[in-house]
C-alpha positions as CSV (number, residue, x, y, z in Angstrom):
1,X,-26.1,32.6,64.5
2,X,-24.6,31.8,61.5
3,X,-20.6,32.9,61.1
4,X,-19.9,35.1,58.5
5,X,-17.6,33.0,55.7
6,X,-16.5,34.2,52.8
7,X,-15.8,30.8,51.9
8,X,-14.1,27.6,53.4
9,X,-11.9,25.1,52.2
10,X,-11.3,21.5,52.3
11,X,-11.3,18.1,50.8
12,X,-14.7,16.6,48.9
13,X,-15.3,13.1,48.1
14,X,-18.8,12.3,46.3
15,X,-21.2,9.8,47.4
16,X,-24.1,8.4,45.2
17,X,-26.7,11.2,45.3
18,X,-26.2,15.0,46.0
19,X,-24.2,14.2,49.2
20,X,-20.7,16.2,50.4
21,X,-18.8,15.5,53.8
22,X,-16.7,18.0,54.5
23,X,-13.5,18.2,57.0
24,X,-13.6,21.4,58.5
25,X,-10.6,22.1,60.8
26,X,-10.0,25.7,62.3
27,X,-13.0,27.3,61.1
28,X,-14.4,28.6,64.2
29,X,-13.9,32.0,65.4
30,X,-12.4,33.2,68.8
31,X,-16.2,32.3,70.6
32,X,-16.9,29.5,68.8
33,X,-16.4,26.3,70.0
34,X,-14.3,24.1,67.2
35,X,-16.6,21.5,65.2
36,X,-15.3,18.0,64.3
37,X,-17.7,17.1,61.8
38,X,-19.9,18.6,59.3
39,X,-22.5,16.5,57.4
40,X,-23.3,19.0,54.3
41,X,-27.2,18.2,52.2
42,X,-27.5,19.6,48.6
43,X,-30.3,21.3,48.3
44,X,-29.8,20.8,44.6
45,X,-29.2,18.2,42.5
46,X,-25.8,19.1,41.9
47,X,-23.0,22.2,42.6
48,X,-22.6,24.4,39.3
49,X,-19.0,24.7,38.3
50,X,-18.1,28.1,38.4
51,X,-14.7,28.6,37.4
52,X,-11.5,26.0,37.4
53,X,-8.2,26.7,38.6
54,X,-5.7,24.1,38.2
55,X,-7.2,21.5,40.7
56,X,-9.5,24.3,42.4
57,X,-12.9,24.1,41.5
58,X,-15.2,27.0,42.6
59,X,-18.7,26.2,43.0
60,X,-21.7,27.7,44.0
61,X,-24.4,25.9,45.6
62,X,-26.8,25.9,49.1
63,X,-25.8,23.7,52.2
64,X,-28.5,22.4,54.7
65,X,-25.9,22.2,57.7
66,X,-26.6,19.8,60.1
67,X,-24.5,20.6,63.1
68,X,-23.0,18.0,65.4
69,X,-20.7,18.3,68.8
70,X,-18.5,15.7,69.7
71,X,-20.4,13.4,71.2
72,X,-22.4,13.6,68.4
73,X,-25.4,14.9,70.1
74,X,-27.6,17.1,68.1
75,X,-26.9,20.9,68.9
76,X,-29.0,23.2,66.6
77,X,-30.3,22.7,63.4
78,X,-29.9,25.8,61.1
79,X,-29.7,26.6,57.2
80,X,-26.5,28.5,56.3
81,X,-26.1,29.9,52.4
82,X,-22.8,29.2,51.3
83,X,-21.9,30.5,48.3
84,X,-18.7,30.4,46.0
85,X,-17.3,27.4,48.6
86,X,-13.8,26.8,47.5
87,X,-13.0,22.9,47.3
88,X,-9.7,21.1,46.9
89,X,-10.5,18.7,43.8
90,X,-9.7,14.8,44.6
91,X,-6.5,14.2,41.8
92,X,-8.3,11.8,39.0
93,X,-6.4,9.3,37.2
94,X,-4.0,11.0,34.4
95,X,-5.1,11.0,31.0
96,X,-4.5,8.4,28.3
97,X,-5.6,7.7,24.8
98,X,-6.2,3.9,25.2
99,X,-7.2,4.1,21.2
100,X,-3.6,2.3,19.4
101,X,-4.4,1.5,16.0
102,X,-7.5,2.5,13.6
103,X,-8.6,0.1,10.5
104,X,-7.1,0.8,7.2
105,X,-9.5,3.0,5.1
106,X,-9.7,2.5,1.3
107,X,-9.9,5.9,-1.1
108,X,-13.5,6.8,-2.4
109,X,-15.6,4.7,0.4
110,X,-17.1,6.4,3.5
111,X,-15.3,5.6,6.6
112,X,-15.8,5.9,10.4
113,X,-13.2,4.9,13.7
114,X,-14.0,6.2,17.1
115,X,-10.8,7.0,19.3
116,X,-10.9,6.4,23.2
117,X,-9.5,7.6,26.4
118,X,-9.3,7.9,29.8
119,X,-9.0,9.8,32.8
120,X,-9.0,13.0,33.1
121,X,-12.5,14.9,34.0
122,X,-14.9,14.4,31.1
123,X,-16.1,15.7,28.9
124,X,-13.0,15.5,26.6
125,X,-11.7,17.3,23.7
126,X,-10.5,15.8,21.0
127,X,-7.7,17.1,18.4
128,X,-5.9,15.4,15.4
129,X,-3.2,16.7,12.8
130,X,-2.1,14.7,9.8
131,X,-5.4,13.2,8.7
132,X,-5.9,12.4,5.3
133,X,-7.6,14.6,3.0
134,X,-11.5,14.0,3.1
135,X,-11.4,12.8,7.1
136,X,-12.0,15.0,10.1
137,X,-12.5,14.5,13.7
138,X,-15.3,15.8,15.3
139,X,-13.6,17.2,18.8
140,X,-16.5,16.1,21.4
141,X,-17.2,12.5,20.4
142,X,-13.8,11.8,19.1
143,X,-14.9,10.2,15.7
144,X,-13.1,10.5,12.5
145,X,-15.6,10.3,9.3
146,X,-15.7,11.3,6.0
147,X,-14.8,10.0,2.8
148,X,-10.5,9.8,1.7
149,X,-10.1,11.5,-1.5
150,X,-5.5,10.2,-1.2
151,X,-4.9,6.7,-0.8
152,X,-1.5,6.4,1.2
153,X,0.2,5.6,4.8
154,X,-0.8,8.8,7.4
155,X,0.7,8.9,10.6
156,X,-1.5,11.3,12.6
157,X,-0.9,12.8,15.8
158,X,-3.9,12.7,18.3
159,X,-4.3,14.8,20.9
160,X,-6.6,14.5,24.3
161,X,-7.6,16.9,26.8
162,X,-9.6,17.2,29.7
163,X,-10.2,18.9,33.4
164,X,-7.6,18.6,35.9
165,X,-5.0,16.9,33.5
166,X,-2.3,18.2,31.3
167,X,-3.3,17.0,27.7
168,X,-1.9,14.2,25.9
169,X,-0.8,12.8,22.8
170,X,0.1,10.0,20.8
171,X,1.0,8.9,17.6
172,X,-1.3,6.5,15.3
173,X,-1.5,5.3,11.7
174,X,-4.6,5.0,9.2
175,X,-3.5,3.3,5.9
176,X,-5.9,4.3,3.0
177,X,-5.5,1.9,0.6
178,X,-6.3,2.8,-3.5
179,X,-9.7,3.0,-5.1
180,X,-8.4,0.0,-8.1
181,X,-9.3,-2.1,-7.8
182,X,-9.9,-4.0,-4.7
183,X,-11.9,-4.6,-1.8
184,X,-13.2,-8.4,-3.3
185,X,-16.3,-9.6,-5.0
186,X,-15.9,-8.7,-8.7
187,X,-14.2,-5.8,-8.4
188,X,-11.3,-7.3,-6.7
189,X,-8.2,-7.2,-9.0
190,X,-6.9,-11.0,-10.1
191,X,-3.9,-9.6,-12.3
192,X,-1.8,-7.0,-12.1
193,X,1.1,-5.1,-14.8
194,X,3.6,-2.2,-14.7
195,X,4.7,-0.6,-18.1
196,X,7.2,2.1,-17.8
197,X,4.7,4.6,-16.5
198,X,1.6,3.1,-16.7
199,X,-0.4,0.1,-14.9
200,X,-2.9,-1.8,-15.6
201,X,-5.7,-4.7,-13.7
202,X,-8.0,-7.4,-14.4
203,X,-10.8,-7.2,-12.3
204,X,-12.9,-10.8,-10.8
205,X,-15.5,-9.9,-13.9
206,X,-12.9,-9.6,-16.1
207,X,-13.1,-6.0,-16.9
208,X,-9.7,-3.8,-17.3
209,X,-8.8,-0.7,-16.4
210,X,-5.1,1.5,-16.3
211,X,-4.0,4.7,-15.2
212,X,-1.0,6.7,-15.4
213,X,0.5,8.0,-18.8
214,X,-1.4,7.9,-21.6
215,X,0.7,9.4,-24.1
216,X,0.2,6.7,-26.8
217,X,-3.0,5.5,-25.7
218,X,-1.5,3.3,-23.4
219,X,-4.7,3.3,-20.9
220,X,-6.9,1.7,-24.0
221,X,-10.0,4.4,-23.5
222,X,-9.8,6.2,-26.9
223,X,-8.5,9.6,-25.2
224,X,-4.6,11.0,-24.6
225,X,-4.6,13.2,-21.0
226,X,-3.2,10.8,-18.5
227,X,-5.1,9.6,-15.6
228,X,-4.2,9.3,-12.0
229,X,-7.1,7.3,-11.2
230,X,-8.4,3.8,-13.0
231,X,-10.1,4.5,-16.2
232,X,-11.9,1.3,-18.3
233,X,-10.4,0.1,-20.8
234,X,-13.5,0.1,-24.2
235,X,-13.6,-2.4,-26.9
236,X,-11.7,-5.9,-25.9
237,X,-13.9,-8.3,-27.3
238,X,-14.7,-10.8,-24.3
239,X,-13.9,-10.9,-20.9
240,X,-9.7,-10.6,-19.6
241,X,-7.8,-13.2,-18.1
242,X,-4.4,-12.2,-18.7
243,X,-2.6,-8.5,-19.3
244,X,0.8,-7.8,-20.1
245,X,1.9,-4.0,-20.2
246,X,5.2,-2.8,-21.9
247,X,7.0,-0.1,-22.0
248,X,4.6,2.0,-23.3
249,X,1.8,-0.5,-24.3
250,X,-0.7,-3.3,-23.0
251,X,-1.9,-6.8,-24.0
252,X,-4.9,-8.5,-22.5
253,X,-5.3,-12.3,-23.4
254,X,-9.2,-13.0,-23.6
255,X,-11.1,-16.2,-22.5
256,X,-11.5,-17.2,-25.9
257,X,-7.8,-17.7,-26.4
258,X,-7.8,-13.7,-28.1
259,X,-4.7,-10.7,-27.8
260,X,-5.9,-7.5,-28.3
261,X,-3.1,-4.8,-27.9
262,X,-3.0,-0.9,-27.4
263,X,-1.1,2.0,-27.1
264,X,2.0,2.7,-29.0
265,X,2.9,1.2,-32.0
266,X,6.2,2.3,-33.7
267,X,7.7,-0.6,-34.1
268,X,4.8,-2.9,-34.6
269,X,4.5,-3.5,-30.7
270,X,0.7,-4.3,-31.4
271,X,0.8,-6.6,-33.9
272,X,-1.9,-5.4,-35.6
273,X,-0.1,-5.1,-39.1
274,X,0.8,-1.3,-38.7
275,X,2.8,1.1,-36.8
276,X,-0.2,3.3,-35.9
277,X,-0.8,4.1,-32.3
278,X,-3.8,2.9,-30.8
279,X,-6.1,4.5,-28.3
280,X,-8.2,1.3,-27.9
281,X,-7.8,-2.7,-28.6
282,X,-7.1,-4.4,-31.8
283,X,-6.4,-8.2,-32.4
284,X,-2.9,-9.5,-33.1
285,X,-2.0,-10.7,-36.7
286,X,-1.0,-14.2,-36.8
287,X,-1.3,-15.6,-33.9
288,X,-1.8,-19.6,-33.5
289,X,-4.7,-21.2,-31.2
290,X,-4.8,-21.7,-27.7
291,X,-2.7,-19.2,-26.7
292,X,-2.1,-19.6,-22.7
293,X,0.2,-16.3,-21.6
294,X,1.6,-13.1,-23.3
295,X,4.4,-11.4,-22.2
296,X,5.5,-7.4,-23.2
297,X,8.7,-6.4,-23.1
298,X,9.6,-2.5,-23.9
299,X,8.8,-2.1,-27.7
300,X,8.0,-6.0,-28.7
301,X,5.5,-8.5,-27.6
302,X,5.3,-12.3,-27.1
303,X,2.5,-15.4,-26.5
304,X,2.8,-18.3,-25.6
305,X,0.3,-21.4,-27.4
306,X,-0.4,-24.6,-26.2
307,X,-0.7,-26.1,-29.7
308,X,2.4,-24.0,-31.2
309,X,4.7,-22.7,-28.9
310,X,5.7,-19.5,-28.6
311,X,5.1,-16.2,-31.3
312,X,6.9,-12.7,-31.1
313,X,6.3,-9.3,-33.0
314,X,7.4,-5.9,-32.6
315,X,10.9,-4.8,-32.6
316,X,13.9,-7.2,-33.6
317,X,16.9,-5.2,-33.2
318,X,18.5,-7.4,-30.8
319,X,17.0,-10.4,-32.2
320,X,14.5,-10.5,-29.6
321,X,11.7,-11.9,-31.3
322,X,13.5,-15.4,-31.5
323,X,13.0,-16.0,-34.6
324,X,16.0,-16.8,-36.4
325,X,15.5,-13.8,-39.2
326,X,17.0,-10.8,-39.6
327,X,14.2,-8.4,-40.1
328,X,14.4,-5.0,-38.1
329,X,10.6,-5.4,-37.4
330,X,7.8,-7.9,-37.3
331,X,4.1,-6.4,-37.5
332,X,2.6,-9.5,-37.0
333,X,3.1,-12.6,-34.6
334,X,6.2,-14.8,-36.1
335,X,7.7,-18.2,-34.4
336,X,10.2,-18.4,-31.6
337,X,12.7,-21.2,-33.4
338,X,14.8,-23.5,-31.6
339,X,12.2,-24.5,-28.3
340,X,10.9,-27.6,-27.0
341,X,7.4,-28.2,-28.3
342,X,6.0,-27.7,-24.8
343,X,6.8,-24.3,-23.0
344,X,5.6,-23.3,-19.5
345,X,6.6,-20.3,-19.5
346,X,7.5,-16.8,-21.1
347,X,8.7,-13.7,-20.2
348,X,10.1,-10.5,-22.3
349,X,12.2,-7.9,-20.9
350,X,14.0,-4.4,-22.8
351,X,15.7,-6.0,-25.6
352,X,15.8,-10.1,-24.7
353,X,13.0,-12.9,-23.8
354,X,13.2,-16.0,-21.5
355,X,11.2,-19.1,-21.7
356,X,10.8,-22.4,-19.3
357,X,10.4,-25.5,-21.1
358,X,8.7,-28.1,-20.1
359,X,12.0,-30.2,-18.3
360,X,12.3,-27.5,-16.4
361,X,15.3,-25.8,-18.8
362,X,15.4,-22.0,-19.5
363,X,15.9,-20.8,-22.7
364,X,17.3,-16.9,-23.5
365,X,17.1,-14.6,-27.0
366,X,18.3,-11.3,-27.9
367,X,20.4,-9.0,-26.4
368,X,23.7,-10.3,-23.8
369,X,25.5,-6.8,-23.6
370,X,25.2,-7.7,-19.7
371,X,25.0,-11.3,-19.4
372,X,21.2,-11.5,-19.5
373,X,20.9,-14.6,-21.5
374,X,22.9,-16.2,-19.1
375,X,25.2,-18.4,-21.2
376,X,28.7,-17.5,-19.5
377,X,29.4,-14.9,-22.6
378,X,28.1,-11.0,-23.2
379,X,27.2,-12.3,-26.8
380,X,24.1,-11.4,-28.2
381,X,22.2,-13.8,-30.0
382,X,22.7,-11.1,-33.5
383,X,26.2,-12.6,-33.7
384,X,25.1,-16.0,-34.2
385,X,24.9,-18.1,-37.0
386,X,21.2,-17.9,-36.7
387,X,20.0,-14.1,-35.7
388,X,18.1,-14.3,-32.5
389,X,17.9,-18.4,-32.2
390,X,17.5,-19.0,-28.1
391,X,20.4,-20.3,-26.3
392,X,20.5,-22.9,-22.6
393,X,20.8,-20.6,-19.2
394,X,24.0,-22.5,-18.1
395,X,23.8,-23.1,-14.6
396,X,20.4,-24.3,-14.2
397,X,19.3,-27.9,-12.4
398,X,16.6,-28.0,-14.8
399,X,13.8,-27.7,-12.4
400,X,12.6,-24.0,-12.9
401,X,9.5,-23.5,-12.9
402,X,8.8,-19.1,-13.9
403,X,11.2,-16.4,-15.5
404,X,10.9,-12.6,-15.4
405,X,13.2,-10.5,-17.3
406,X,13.5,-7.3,-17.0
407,X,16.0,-4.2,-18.4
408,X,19.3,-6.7,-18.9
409,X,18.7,-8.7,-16.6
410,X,16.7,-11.8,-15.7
411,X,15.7,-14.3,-12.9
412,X,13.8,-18.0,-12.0
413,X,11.9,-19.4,-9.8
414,X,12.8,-23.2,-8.9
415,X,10.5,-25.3,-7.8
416,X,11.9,-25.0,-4.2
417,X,11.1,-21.4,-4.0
418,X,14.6,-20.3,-4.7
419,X,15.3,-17.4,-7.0
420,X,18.6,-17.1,-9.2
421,X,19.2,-13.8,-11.0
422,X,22.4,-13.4,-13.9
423,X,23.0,-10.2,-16.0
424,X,23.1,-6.3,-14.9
425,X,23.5,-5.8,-11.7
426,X,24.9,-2.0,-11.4
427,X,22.1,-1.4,-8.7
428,X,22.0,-4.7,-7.1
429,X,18.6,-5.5,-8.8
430,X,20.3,-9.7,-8.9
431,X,20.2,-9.4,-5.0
432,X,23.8,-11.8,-4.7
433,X,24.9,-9.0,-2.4
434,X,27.2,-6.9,-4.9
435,X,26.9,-5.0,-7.8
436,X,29.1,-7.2,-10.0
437,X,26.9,-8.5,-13.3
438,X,26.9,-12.2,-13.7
439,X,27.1,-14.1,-17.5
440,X,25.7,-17.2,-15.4
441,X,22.8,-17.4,-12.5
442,X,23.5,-16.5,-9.0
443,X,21.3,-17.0,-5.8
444,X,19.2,-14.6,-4.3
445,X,20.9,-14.1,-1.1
446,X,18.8,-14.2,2.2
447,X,15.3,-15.0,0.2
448,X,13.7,-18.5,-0.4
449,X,10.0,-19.7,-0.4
450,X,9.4,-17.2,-2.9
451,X,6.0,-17.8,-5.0
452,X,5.9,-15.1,-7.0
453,X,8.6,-12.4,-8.9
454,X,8.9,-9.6,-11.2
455,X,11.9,-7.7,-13.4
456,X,11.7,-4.3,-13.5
457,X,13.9,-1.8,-14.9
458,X,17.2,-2.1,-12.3
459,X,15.2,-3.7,-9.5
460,X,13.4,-7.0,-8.3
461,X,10.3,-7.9,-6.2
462,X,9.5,-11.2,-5.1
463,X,6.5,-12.5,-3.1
464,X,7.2,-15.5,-0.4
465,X,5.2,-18.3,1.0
466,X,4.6,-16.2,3.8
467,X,2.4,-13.5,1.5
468,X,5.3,-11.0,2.5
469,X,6.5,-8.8,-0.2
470,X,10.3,-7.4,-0.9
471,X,12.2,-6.1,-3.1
472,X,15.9,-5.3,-3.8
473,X,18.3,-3.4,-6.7
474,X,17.3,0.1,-7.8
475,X,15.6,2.8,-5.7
476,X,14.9,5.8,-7.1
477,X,11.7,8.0,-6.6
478,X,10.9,4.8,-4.0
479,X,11.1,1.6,-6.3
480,X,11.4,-0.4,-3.4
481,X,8.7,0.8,-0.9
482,X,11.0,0.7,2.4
483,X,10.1,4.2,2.7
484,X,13.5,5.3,1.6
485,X,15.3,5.7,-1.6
486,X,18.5,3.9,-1.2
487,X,19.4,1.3,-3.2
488,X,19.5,-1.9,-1.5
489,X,21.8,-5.4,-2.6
490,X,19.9,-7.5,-0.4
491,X,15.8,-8.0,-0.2
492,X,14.1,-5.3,1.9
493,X,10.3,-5.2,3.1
494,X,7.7,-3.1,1.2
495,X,5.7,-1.4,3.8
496,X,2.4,-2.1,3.7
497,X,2.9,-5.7,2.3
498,X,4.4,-7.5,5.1
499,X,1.1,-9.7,5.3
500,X,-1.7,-11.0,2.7
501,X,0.2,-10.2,-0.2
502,X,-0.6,-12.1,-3.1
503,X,1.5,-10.8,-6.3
504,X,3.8,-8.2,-7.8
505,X,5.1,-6.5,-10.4
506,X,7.6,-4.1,-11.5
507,X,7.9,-1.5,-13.5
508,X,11.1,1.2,-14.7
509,X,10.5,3.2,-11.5
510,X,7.0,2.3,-9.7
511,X,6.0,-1.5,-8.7
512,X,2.2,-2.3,-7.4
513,X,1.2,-5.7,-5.4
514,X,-2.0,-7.0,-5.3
515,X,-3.5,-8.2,-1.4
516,X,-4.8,-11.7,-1.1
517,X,-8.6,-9.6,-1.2
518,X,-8.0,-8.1,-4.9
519,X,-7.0,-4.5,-3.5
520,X,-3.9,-3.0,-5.6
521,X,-1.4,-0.8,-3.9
522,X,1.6,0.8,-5.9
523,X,4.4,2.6,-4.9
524,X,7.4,4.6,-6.5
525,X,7.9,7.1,-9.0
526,X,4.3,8.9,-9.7
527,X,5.0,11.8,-12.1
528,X,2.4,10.4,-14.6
529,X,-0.2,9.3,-11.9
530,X,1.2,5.5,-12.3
531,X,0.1,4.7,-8.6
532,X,-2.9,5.3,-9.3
533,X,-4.4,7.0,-5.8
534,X,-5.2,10.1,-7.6
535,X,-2.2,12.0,-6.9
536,X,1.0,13.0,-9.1
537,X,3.1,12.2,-5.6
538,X,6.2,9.8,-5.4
539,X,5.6,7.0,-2.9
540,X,8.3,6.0,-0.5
């Protein structure tokens, strides 16, 4: 006869097929002689998990018993109904999210990562916090879709649970980088500019577009209401292969050899003949043929021509026009005097310009109330015989081959990859390692194979052989991109550009790089939507 069991417990292991062996020791009664063995046949396909208990699980199911004695000789053959058998669990492997990184995601463009695991008793459940808005996980499968409406750096926490396991978590990244422009092909960006709240691309067609303030028309598409995403830029008369933005304008150089300018116009910034603000292009008065580069400092403007050296309008206050004249205000493109014939480069900071000539000499106009001209005095170029006339950067071997200048300060690139800065330094924007201004240039202090670099307001960036990004001085609202805001006297890393990065550029408190595939990512003060991933936020 079958005993009467409420239930019986031991130790399961599973076989292919619906096969248990099961241990029994002590079961038998005061008549019963003790069993060894007990080979145990589903008559299912599988038990039904009833209920779990820690690492109890209480099943229901029907045994075919096939009873042996010890010498294994068949005794009886019987069918007992066992329900609500009570089974210690074998302990699985602990859980683990094996998933360690997911692939950056890009703002505006469906996206799609699966995360993994293991252990544990499937099926899993899947939980995240700290996704970035548009993406959610779907719990069973573990997959994270949906569309990013916030470009940025999200570190998410991901959680895994399962059956017999305590849950676990772990930390991970997704990197959603912004919607302008970027991702290659012709809509890749090939330049980049920062004004003082505004920025601007060139895409591979040569189509513009900015975003940020647009107080003056500084975003060039006929309206005022800022933008915190890219908006085109209507009417420049043929396709963009240069753009300059200012403080609170922008200049595109065309492949004819054209400027067109925009934005704000007080002091003749556009060159257009006027002081009128503009909410779309115009063309520059004046200008000479085959003009190569422009350059925009806050409130003037400058280009550079192969056949005539280089032109400046706007504002002359500080004699930053170069052109040897006392007038308060040029509304139309004028001569930089006193330059080689051949120039190779230009740049225009707040109140003073730089140029490269062609033997490698730098040349310096305008204001020097901090050294910026680099000439071992604090003299500005108003004081001289001739208003405004560039003077040599003392100091120099000759064999520079860029310039950026930015608010009283400036810096060059040498042909070796070596960077020396001279002017303000109340921030440590020249990088030596103090805050002292220099009348004469100093070196960059643990930087060299630099390619690329960019003035800002009371900061630097630089981009090295190794397509590494970093930058140094001022770092309010998160200039820098180190993910802090204190100022730094020595190069730091922007994060998110410690590989492929191909250029910079600075603005008064935001900077953007561009990627070696065209995609734009700013950080930095955002109050005006500068950054341009849709948000008003301040990037660290």
């Amino acid at each position: 006869t079958a005993p009467t069991w409420g239930g019986a417990s031991g130790t399961v292991g599973v076989e292919a097929g619906p096969k248990l062996a099961l241990m029994a020791f002590g079961i038998a009664g005061p008549a019963v002689t003790l069993m060894n063995f007990v080979e145990a046949q589903l008559s299912t396909d599988s038990p039904r998990i009833a209920a779990y208990d820690g690492f109890r699980i209480e099943v229901s199911l029907e045994l075919n018993l096939l009873i042996f004695n010890i010498s294994k000789s068949l005794a009886k053959a019987t069918v007992w109904q066992l329900r609500f058998l009570s089974l210690d669990a074998l302990d699985p492997p602990p859980l683990l999210i094996t998933t360690t990184s997911l692939p950056n995601a890009t703002q505006g463009t469906p996206y799609a990562a699966t995360l993994a695991g293991s252990g544990g008793i499937t099926p899993y459940a899947w939980t995240a916090t700290g996704l970035p808005p548009g993406l959610a996980l779907d719990a069973n499968q573990g997959t994270i879709t949906g569309t990013p409406t916030e470009s940025g750096t999200y570190p998410i926490t991901v959680t895994l649970a399962a059956a017999a396991r305590q849950p676990t978590s772990r930390s991970i990244t997704i990197t959603v980088d912004p919607t302008a422009p970027g991702g290659g092909g012709s809509g890749a960006a090939t330049a980049i500019s920062v004004g003082g709240s505004h920025t601007c691309a060139i895409t591979g067609s040569g189509d513009v577009s900015c975003w940020g303030s647009n107080q003056f028309g500084q975003l060039g598409n006929s309206t005022m209401p800022a933008s915190p995403v890219p908006v085109p830029v209507v009417g420049i008369a043929s396709r963009s292969i240069a753009i300059a933005a200012g403080n609170d304008h922008t200049c595109v150089l065309t492949d004819v050899g054209g400027v067109q300018c925009w934005g704000r116009n007080i002091t003749g910034q556009l060159g257009d003949g006027t002081n009128i603000d503009r909410g779309s292009p115009v063309p520059v008065n004046g200008l000479p043929s085959g003009v190569t580069a422009i350059a925009a400092g806050s409130n003037f403007t400058c280009a550079l021509s192969s056949t005539a050296g280089v032109s400046c309008w706007g504002y002359n206050g500080m004699g930053q026009l170069g052109a040897g004249t006392t007038i308060s205000v040029a509304y139309g493109a004028v001569r930089v005097v006193g330059l080689s014939s051949v120039v190779k480069a230009i740049s225009a900071g707040s109140n003073h310009a730089c140029a490269i000539q062609a033997d490698g000499s730098a040349m310096c106009w305008g204001g020097n109330e901090s050294g910026q001209l680099g000439n071992g005095t604090t003299t500005s170029t108003t004081t001289s015989q001739f208003f405004g006339v560039p003077v040599a950067v003392d100091g120099l071997a000759n064999n520079f081959t860029a310039v950026t200048a930015g608010n009283g300060f400036t810096c060059a690139l040498d042909t070796g990859g070596a960077a020396k800065c001279w002017g303000a330094n109340q921030a440590g924007q020249l990088g030596d390692g103090t805050t002292t201004d220099r009348n004469v240039p100093g070196v960059v202090s643990v930087l060299s194979g630099i390619k690329v670099m960019s003035a800002g307001a009371a900061s630097t960036c630089a981009v090295t052989t190794a397509s590494v990004a970093r930058c140094w001085g001022q770092n309010s609202f998160g200039a820098l991109g180190n993910g802090t805001n204190i100022p730094s006297v020595f190069p730091v890393q922007v994060i998110g550009l410690d590989r492929g990065a191909a250029a910079v550029a600075r603005g008064t408190y935001h900077a953007c790089g561009l990627t070696s595939s065209g995609a734009a990512m700013c950080w930095g003060g955002n109050w005006s939507g500068q950054l341009g991933d849709g948000s008003t936020t301040d990037r660290f």
